[in-house]
PyMOL Python script that loads the backbone (N, CA, C, O; Angstrom):
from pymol import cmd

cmd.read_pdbstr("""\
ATOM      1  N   UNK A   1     117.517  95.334 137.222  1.00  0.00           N
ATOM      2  CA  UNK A   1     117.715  96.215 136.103  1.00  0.00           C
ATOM      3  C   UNK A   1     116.558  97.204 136.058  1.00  0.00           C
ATOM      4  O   UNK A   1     115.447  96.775 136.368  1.00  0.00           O
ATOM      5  N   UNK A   2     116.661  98.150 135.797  1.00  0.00           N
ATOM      6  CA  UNK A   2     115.612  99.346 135.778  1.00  0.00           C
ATOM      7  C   UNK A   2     115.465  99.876 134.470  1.00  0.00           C
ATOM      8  O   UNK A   2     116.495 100.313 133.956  1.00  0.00           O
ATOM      9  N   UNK A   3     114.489  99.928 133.867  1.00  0.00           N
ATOM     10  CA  UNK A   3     114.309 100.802 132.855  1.00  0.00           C
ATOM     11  C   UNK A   3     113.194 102.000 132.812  1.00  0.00           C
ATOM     12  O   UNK A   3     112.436 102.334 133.722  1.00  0.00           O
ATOM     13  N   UNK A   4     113.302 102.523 131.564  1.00  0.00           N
ATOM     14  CA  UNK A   4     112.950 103.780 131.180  1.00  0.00           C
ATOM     15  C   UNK A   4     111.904 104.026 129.791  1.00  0.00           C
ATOM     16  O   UNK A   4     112.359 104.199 128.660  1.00  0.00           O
ATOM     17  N   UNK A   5     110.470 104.004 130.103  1.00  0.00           N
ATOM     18  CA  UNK A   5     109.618 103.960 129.714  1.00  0.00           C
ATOM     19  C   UNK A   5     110.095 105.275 127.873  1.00  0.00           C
ATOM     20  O   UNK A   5     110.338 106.474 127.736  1.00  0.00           O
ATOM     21  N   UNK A   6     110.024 104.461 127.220  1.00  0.00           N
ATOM     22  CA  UNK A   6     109.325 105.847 125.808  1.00  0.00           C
ATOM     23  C   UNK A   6     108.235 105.224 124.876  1.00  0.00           C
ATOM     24  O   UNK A   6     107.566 104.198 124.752  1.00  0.00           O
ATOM     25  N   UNK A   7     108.436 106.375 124.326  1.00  0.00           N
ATOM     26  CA  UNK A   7     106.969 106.341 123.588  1.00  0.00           C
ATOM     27  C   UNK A   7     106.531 104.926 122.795  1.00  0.00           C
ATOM     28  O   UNK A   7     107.155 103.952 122.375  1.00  0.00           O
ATOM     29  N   UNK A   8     105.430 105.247 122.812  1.00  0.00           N
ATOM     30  CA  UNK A   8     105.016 103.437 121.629  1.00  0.00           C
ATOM     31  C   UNK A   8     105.011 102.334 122.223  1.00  0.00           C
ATOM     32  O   UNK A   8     104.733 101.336 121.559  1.00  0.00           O
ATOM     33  N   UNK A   9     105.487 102.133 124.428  1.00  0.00           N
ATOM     34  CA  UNK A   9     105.808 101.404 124.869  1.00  0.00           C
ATOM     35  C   UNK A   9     106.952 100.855 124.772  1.00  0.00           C
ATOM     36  O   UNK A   9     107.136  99.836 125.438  1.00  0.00           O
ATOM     37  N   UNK A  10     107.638 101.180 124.232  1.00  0.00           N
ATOM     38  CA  UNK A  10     109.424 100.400 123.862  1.00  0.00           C
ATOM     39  C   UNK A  10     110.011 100.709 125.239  1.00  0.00           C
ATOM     40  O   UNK A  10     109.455 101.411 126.083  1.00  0.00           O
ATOM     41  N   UNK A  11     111.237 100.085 125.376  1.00  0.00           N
ATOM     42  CA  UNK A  11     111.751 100.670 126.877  1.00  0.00           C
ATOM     43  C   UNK A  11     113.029  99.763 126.226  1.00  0.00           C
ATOM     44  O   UNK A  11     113.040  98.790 125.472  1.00  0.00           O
ATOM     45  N   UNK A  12     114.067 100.529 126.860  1.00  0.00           N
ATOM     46  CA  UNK A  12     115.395 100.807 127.075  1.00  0.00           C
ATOM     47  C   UNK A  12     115.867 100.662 128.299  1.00  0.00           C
ATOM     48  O   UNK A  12     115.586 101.408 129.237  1.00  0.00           O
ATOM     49  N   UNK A  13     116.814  99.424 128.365  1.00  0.00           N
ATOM     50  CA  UNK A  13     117.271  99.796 129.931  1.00  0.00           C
ATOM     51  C   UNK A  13     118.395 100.044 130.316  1.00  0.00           C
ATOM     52  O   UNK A  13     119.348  99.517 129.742  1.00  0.00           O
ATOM     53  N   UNK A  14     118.603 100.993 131.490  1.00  0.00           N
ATOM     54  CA  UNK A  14     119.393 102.060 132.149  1.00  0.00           C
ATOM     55  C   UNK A  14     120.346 102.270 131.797  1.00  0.00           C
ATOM     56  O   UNK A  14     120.879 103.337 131.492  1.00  0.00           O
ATOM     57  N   UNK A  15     121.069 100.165 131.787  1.00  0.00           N
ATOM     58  CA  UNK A  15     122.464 100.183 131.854  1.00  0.00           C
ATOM     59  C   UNK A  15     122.930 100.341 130.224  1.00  0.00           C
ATOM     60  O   UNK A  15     124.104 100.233 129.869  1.00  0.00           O
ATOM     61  N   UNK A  16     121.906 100.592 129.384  1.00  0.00           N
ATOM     62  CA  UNK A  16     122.659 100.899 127.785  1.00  0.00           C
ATOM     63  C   UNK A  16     123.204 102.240 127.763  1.00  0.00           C
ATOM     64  O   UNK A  16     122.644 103.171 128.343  1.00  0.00           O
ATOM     65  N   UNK A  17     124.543 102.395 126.953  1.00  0.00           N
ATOM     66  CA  UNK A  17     125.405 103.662 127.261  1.00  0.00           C
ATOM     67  C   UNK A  17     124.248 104.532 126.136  1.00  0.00           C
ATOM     68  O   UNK A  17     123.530 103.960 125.317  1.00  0.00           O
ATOM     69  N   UNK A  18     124.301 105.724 126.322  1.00  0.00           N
ATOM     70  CA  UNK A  18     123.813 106.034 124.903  1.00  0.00           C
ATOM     71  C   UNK A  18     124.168 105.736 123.682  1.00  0.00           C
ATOM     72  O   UNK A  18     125.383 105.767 123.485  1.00  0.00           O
ATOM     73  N   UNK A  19     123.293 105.371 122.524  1.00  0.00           N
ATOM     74  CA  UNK A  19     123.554 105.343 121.289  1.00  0.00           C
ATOM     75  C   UNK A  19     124.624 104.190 120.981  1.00  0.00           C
ATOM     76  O   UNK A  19     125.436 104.420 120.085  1.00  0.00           O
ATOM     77  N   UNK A  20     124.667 103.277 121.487  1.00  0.00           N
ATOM     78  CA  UNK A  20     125.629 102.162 121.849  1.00  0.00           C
ATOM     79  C   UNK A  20     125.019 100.537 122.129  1.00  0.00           C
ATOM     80  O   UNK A  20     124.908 100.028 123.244  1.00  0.00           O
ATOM     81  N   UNK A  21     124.602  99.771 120.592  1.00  0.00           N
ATOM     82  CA  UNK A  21     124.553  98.461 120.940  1.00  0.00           C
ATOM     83  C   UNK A  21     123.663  98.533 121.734  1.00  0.00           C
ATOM     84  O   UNK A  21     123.953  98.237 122.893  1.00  0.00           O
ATOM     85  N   UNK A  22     121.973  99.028 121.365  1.00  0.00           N
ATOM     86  CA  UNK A  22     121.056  99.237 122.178  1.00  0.00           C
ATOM     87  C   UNK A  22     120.179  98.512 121.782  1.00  0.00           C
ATOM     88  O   UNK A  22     120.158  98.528 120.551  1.00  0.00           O
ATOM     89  N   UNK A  23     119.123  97.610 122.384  1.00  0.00           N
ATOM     90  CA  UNK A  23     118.139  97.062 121.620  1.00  0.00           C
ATOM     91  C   UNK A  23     116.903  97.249 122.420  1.00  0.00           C
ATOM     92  O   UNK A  23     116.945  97.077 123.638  1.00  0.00           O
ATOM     93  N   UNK A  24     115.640  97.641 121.727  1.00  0.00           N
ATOM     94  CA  UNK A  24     114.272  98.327 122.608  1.00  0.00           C
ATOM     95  C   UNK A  24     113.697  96.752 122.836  1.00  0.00           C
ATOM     96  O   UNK A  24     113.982  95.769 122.152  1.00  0.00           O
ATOM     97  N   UNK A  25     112.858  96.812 123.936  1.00  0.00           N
ATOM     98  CA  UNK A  25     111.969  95.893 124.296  1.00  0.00           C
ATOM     99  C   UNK A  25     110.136  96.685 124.320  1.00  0.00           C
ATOM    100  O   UNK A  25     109.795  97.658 124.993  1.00  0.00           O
ATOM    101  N   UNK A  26     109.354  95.960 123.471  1.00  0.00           N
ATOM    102  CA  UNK A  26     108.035  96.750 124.346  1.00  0.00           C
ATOM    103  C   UNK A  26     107.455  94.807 124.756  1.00  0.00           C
ATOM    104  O   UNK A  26     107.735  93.786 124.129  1.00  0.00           O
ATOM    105  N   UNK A  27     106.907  94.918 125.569  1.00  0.00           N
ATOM    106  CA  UNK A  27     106.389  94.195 127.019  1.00  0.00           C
ATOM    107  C   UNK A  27     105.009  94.041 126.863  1.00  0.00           C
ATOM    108  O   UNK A  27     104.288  95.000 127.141  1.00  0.00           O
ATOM    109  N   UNK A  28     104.409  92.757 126.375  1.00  0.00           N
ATOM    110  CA  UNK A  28     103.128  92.289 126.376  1.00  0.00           C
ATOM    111  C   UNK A  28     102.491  90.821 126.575  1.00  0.00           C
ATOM    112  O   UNK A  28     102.658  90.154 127.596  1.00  0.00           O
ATOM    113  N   UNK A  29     101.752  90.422 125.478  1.00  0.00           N
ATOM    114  CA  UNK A  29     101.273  88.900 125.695  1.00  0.00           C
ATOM    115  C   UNK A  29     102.470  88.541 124.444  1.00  0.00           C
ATOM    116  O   UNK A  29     102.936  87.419 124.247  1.00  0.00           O
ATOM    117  N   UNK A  30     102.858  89.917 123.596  1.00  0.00           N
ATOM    118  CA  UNK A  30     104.226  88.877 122.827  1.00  0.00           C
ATOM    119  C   UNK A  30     105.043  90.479 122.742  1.00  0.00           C
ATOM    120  O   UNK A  30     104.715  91.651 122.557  1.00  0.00           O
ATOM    121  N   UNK A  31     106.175  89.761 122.979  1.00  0.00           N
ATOM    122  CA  UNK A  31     107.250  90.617 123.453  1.00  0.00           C
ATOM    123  C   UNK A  31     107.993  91.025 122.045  1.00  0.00           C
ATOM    124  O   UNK A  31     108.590  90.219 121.331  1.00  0.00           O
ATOM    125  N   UNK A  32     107.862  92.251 121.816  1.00  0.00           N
ATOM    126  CA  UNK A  32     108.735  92.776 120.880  1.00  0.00           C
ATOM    127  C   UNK A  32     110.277  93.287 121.063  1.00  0.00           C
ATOM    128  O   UNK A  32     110.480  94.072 121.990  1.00  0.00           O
ATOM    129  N   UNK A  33     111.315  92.916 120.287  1.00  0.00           N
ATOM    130  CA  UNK A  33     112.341  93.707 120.209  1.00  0.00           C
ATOM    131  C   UNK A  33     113.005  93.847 119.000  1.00  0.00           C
ATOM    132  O   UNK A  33     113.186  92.922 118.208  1.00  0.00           O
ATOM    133  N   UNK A  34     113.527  95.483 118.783  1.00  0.00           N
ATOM    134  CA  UNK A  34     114.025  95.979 117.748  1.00  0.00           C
ATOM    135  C   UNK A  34     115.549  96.327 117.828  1.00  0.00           C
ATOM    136  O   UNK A  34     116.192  95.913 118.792  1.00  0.00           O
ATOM    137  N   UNK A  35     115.896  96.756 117.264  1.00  0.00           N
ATOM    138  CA  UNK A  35     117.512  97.766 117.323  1.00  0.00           C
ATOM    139  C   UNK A  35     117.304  99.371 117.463  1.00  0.00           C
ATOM    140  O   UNK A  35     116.611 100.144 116.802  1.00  0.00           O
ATOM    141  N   UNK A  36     117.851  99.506 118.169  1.00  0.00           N
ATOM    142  CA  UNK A  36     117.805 101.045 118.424  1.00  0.00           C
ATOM    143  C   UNK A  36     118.198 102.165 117.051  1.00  0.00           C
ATOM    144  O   UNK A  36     117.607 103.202 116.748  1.00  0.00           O
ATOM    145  N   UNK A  37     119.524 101.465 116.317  1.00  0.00           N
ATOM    146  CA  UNK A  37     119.944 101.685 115.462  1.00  0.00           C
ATOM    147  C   UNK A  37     119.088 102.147 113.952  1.00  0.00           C
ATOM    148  O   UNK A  37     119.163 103.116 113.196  1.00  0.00           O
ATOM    149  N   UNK A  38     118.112 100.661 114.000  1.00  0.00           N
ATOM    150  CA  UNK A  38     117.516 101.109 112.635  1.00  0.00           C
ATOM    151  C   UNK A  38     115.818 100.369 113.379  1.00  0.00           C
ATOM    152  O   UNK A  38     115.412  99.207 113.377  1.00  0.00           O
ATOM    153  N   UNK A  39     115.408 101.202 113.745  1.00  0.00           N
ATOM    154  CA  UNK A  39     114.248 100.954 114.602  1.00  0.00           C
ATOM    155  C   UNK A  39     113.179 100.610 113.149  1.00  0.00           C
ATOM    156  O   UNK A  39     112.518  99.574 113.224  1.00  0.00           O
ATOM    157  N   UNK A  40     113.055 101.326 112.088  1.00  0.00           N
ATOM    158  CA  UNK A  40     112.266 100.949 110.796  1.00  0.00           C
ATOM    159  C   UNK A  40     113.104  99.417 110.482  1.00  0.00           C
ATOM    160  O   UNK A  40     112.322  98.642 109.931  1.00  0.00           O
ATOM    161  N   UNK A  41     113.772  99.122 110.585  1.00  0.00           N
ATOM    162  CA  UNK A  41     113.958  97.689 110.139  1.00  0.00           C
ATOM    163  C   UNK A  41     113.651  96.552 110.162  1.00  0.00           C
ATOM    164  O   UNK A  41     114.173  95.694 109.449  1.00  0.00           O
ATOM    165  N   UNK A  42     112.643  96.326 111.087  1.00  0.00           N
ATOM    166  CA  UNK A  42     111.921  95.263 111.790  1.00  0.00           C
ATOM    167  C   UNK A  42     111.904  94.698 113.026  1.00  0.00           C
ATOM    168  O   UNK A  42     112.844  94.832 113.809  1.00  0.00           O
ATOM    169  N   UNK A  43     111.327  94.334 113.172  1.00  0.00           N
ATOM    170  CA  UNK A  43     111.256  93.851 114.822  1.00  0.00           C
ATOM    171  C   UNK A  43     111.277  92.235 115.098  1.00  0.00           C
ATOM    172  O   UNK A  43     110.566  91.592 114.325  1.00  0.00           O
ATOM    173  N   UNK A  44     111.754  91.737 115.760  1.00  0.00           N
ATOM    174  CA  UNK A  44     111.603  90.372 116.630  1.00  0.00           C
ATOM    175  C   UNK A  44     110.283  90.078 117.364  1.00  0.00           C
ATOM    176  O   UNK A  44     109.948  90.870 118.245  1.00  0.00           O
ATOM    177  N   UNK A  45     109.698  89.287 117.158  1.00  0.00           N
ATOM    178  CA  UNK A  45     108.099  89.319 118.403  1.00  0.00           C
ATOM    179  C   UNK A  45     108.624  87.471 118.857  1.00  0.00           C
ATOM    180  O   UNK A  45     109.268  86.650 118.203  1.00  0.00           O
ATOM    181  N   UNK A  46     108.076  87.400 120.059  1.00  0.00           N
ATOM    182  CA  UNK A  46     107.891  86.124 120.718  1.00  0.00           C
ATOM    183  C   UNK A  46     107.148  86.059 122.002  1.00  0.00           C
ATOM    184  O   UNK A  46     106.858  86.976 122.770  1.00  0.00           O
ATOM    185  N   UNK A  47     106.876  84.671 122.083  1.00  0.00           N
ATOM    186  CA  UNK A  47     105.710  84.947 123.468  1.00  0.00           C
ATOM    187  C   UNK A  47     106.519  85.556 124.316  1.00  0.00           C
ATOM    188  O   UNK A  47     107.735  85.722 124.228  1.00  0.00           O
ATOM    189  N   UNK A  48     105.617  85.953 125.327  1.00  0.00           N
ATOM    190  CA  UNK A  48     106.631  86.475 126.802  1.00  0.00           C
ATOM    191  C   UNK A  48     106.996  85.542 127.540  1.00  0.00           C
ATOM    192  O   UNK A  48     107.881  85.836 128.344  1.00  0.00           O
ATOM    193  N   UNK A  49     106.472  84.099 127.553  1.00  0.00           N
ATOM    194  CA  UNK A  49     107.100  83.269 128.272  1.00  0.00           C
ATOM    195  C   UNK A  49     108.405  83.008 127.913  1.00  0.00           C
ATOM    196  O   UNK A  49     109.332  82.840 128.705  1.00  0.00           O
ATOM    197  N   UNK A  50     108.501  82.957 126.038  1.00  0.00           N
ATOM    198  CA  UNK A  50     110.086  82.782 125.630  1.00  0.00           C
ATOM    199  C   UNK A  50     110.879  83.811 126.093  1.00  0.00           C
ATOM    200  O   UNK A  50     112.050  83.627 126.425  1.00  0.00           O
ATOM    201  N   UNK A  51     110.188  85.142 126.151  1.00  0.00           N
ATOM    202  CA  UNK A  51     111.023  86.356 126.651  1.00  0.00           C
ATOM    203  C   UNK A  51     111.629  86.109 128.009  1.00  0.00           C
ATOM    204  O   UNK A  51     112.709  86.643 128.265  1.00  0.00           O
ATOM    205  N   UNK A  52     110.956  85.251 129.017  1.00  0.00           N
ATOM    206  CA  UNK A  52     111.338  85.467 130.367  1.00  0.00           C
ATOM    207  C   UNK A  52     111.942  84.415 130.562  1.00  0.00           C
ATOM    208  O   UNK A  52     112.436  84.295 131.683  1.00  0.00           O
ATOM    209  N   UNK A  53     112.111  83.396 129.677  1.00  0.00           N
ATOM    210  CA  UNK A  53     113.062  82.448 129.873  1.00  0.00           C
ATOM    211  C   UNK A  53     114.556  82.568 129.782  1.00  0.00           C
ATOM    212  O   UNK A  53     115.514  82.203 130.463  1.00  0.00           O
ATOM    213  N   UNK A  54     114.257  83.613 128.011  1.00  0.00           N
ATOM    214  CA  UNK A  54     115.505  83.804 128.218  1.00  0.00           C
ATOM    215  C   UNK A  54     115.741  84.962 128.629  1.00  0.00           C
ATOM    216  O   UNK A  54     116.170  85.527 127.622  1.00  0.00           O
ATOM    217  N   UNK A  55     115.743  85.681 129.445  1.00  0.00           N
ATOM    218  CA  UNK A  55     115.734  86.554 130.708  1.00  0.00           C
ATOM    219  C   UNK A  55     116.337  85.866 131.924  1.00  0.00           C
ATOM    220  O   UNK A  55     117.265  86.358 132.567  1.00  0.00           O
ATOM    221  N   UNK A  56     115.896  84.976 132.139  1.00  0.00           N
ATOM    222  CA  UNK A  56     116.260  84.056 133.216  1.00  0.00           C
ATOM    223  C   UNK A  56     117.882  83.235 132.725  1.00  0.00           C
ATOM    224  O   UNK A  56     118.843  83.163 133.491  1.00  0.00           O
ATOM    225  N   UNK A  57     117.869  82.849 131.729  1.00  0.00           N
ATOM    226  CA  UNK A  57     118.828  82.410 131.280  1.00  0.00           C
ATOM    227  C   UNK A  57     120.357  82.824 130.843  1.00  0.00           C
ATOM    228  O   UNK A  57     121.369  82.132 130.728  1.00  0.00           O
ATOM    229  N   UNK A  58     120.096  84.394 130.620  1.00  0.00           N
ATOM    230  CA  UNK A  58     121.254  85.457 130.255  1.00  0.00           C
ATOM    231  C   UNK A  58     121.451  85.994 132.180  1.00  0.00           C
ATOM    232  O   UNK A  58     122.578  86.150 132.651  1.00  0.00           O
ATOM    233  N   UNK A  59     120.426  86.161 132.865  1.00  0.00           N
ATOM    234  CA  UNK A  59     121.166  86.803 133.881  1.00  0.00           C
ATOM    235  C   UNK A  59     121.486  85.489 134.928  1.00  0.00           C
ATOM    236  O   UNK A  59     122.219  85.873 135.840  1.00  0.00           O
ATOM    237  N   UNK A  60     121.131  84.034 135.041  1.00  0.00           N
ATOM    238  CA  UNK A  60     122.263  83.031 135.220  1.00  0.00           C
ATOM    239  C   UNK A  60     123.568  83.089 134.662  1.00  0.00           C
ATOM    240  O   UNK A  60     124.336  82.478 135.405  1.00  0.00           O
ATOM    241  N   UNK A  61     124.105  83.527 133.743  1.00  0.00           N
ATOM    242  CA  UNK A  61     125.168  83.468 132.971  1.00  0.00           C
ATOM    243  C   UNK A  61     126.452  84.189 133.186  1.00  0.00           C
ATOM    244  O   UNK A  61     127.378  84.051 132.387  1.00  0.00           O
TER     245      UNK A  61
END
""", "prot")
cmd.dss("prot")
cmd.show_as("cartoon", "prot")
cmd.util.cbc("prot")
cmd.orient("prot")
């Protein structure tokens, strides 16, 4: 999967259509993700190990 760096560190990847059921990731020692939709609404944080697990776990699937 490839993604596409924006601002603040968030990243978006490739395969989201535009403006469509998008959710940002920014990439650290704890992994944030938001909704593209209502990006002021809050965010998700968890370690990155939980991040890459379930990473590992959705693309087994």
């Amino acid at each position: 999967m490839r993604i596409r760096e924006d601002a603040d560190d968030w990243r978006i990847s490739t395969y989201s259509k535009e403006g469509e059921n998008c959710v940002e990731v920014a990439l650290g020692p704890v992994t944030r993700i938001r909704d593209t939709k209502d990006r002021a609404g809050g965010e998700l944080s968890l370690p990155a190990a939980a991040w890459t697990q379930f990473l590992k776990t959705v693309i087994e699937k």
